[in-house]
N, C-alpha and C positions, 0 to 999 in steps of 0.2 A: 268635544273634549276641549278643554281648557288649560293653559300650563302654567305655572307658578315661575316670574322671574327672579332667578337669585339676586344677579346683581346687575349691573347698568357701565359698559366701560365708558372710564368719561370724557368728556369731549366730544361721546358719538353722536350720532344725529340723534339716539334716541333719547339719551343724557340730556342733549338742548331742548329735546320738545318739551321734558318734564316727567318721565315716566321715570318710576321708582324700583329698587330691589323690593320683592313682597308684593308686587301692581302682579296681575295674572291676564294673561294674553290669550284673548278669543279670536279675533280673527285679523286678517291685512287684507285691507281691499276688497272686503266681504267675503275674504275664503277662509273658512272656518281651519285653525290652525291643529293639526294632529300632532305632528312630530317635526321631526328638523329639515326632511324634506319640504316637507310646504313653508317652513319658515325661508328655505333659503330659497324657494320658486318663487314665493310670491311678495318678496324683499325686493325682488330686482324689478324696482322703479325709481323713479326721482320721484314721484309723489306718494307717499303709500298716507293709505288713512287704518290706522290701528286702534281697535276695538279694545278698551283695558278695565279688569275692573280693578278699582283700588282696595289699597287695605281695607276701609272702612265698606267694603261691600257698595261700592257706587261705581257703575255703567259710566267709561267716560268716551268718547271716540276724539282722536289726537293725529289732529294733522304732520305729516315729518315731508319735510324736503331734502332733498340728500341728491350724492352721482347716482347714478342708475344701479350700478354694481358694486357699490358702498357697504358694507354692514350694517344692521341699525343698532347694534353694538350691543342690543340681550344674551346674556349669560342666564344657563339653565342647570338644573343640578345632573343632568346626565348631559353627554355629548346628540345621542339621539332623541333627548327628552322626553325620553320611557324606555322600557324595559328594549333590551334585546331579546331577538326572537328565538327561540328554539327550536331546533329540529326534532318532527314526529315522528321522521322514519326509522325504520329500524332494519339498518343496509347490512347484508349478511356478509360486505365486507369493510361495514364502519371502522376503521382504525381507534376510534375514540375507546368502542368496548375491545376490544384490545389491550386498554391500558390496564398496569396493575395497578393494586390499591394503594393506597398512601401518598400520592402526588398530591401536588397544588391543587385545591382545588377547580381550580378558572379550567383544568386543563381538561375535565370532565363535561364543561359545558359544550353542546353541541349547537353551532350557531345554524341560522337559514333562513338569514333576515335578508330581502333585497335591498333593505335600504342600505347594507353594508356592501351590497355587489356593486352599485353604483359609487359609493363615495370611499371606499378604500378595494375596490377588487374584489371580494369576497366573491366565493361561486355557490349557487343558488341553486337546489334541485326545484322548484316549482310543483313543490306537491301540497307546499301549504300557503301558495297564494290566495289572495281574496278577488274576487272580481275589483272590489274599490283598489283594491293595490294595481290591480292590469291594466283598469282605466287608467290610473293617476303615472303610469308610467307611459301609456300614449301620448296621454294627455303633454305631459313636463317633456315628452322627447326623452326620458331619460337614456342614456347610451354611453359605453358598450352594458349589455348585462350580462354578467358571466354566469353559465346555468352546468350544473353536472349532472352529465342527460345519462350514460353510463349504457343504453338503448332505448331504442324508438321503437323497440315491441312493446303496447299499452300491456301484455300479461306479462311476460317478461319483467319487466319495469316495477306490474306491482310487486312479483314474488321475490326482483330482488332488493326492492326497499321493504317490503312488508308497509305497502299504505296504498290502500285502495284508490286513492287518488292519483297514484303515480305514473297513471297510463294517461293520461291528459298534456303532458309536457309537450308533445307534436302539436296542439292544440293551441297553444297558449305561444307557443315559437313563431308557428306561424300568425298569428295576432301581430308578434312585434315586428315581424319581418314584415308585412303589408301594410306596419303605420313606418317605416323607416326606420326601425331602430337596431343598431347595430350588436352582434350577440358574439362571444367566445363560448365554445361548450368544451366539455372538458368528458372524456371518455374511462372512467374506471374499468379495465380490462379483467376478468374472471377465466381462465381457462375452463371450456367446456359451456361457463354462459354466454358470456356477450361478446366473445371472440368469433373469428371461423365466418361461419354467411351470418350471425347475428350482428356480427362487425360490419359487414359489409352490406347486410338491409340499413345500416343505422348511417352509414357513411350516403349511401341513396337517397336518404331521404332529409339529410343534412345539407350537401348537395344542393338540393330546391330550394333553401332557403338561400335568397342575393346575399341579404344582408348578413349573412354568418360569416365574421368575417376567418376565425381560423377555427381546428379543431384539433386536439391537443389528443392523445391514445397515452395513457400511462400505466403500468401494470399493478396489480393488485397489491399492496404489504401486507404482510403475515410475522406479526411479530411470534412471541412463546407462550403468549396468552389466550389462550383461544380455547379451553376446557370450556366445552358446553355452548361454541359457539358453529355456525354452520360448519362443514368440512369443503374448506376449500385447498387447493393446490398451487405450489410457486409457478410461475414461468420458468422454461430450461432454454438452451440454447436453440432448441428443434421447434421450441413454441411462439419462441420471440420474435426468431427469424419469420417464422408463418406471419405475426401480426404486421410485422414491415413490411414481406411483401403485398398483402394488403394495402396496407399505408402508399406505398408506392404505386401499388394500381390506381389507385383512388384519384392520389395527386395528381397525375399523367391528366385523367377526367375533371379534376377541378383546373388545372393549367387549360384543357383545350375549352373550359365553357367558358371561367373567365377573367383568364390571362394571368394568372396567377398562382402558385401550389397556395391549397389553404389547409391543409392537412400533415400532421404529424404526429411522430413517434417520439417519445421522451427520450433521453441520454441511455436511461437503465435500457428500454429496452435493444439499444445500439450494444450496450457492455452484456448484457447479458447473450446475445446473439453473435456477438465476437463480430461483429462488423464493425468499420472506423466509424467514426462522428465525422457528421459533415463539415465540410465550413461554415465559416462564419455567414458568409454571402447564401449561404442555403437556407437559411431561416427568416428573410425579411425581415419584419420590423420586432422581430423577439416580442410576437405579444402575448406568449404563453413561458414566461420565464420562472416564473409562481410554480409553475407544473415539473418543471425540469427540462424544459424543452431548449434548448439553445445555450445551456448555462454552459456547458464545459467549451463549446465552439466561440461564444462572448470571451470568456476568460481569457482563453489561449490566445484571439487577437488581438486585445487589450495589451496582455502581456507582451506579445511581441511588437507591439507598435509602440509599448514603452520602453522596452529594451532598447530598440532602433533608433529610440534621441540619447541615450547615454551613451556617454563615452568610455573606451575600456579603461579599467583605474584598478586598484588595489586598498585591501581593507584589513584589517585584522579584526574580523565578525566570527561567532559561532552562533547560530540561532536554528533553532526545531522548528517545524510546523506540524501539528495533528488534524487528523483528518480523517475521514470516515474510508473504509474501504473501496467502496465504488468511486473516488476520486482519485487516489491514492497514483495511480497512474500518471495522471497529470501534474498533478503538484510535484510528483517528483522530478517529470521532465522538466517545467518551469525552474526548478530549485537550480535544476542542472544548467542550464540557459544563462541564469543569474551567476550560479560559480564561475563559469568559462566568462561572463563577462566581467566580472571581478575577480583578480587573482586573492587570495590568503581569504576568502569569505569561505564556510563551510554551514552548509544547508543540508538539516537532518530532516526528515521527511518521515512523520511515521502514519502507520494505519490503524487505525483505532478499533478493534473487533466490537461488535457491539454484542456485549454481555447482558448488558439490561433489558434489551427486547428480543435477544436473538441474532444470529450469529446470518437469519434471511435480511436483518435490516444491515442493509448498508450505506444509507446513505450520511451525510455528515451533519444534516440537522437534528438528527437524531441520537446523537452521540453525546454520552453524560459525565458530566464531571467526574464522578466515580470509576468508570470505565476508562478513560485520561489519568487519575491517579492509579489505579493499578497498574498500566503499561507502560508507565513512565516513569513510577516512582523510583525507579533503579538506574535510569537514564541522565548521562550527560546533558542535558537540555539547552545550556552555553547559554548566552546572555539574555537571550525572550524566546517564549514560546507563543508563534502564531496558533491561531482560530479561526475558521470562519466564525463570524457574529451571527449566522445561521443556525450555531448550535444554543445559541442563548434567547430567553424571551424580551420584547418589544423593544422594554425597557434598558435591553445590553448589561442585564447585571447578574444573571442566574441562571443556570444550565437547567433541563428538563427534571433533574434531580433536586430540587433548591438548593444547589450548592452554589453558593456566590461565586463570579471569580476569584474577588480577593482573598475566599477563603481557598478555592485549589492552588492561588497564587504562592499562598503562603503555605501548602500542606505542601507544595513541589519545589519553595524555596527558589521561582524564578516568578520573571515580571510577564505577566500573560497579558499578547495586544491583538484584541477579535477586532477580523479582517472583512469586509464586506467582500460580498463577489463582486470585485472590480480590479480590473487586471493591473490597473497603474497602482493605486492602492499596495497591495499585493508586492508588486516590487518594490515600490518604500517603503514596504514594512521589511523585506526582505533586506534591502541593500540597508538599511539602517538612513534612510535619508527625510 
């Protein structure tokens, strides 16, 4: 394969050597170039010799000197310089076919590209890996690669992706784990599948891999759309609690093999089970925070470490924050925290019921502008209403509804400021500083 350069940034090394927007790039240093992975592997020299052919259809090979970890400054017309990949499975508890109709399109696409697990997180079922992908990720070291294993029963596995391939993933883990490459797996929980001993076969034989470094248990979503799809069931308090104390047997066994908990339960399944959230220091290095694992325990600390340098003052602030109802608890103590440390500030706090997928989804990324304007629109909202920016896509400008901020801004006749999950953040947005 071959890729067409758009353009050439200038000044870079590649600029100086001579190569042109329209020149099409075969190979660096005789490694024949696929996608942006290999571009950026086999970039990293001071000497690269690059294979180009020109517009006029002529073979040319173009010596570049550069730092080692330099860019050679090619711009391509995708960021991966081909298509993203798509996912074959078809998981009977996909959130995506859950969605209803008329959304954005993009939101329909199902990705399960590795190349996107390595260079933005992305988690990866490995059912539609190629051999040349499994080499080329020994091969580059690539690490961590985040996989959603969901179980480690090969029949299991296929009937709950629906893809014959999907009993291979033990297969392919251990590959990475015996070249060194380090793995986050990510547990989709099913009451009655992959819970109970099928949780706990999967946690065994997670376990054996060194290189894993955590494992994340999240529960299943069940939005309102689900006519015609498998029949699955929520988690209750009696089901959640069972998968934690799982999760804590486990832990116990991965602390005595190796010195460390590498296992965990997400937030919901704490809220759902009516048991506190741990602290902050119970989570290590938060490296499943994508999942929900450690988000509300980060928060609260943050929060309180930035409370702790503010001095007590006085304001005359009114400001809302909306929020999803599995938060809702929190934000309000926090709100609360901020009041007593500022007298004349007044923090409204609300819970946002989610209409649009159902009254199971609670969380706050998942909360739609529309659902915001019906519960609000009769509300005092006082000078800004916060957001987590979790409820908007990439680009911080549109709820999962396409409704822009500036248009709820202006449909609610207040100034809306989406808040990242960061606890200092958070209080400045809150104390107005």
């Amino acid at each position: 394969m071959s890729v067409i350069i758009k353009d050439i940034e200038k000044k870079s090394p590649a600029h100086k050597a001579g190569i042109k927007s329209g020149d099409t790039l075969v190979s660096l240093n005789g490694n024949i170039i696929m996608d942006v992975l290999d571009y950026r592997f086999y970039q990293n020299n001071e000497k690269v010799i690059a294979e180009i052919i020109n517009s006029k259809g002529k073979v040319k090979t173009i010596k570049i000197k550069k730092g080692e970890y330099d860019e050679l400054g090619m711009v391509f017309d995708t960021y991966l310089m081909d298509e993203k990949r798509s996912c074959k499975n078809k998981c009977v508890f996909c959130f995506i076919d859950q969605l209803p109709k008329g959304l954005r399109e993009s939101l329909y696409f199902k990705d399960d590209d590795s190349r996107l697990s390595f260079l933005f997180g992305n988690y990866i079922t490995l059912t539609n890996i190629t051999e040349h992908e499994i080499e080329r990720i020994i091969k580059m070291h690539i690490s961590p690669i985040n996989i959603s294993v969901h179980t480690t029963n090969p029949e299991l596995r296929v009937k709950m992706m629906t893809n014959k391939n999907a009993g291979k993933v033990l297969d392919v883990m251990r590959r990475f784990n015996d070249a060194g490459i380090k793995m986050n797996s990510q547990l989709v929980l099913c009451p009655d599948y992959n819970d109970g001993d099928e949780l706990r076969r999967s946690l065994d034989d997670l376990l054996e891999l060194e290189n894993m470094e955590c494992i994340a248990a999240v529960p299943v979503g069940l939005t309102k759309y689900r006519d015609g799809l498998t029949e699955l069931v929520p988690f209750n308090k009696g089901t959640a609690t069972q998968v934690l104390d799982i999760i804590d047997e486990y832990a116990e066994k991965s602390t005595q093999k190796y010195g460390e908990r590498r296992i965990y339960g997400s937030d919901e399944f704490y809220l759902l089970s009516g048991r506190d959230i741990p602290s902050a220091d119970f989570y290590g290095g938060f490296l499943q925070l994508e999942n929900g694992v450690g988000l509300w325990a980060l928060l609260k600390s943050e929060v309180e470490e930035a409370l702790a340098y503010i001095e007590q003052g006085s304001c005359d602030r009114h400001i809302s924050i909306a929020t999803g109802v599995a938060a809702y608890p929190l934000l309000r103590e926090i709100a609360n925290k901020c009041e007593q440390k500022y007298s004349g500030l007044k923090c409204d706090v609300y819970d946002i019921k989610n209409n649009f997928f159902g009254e199971r989804i609670t969380v706050a990324g998942l909360v739609t502008a529309a659902d915001i304007y019906d519960q609000l629109k009769d509300k005092n909202l006082g000078d800004t209403l916060l957001i987590p920016s979790s409820m908007l896509r990439a680009e911080g400008d549109m709820f999962l509804d396409s409704i822009t901020v500036k248009e709820l801004s202006e449909k609610l006749n207040v100034s809306i400021m989406p808040i990242d999950n960061n606890g200092f953040e958070l209080v400045d947005g809150i104390l107005g500083r």
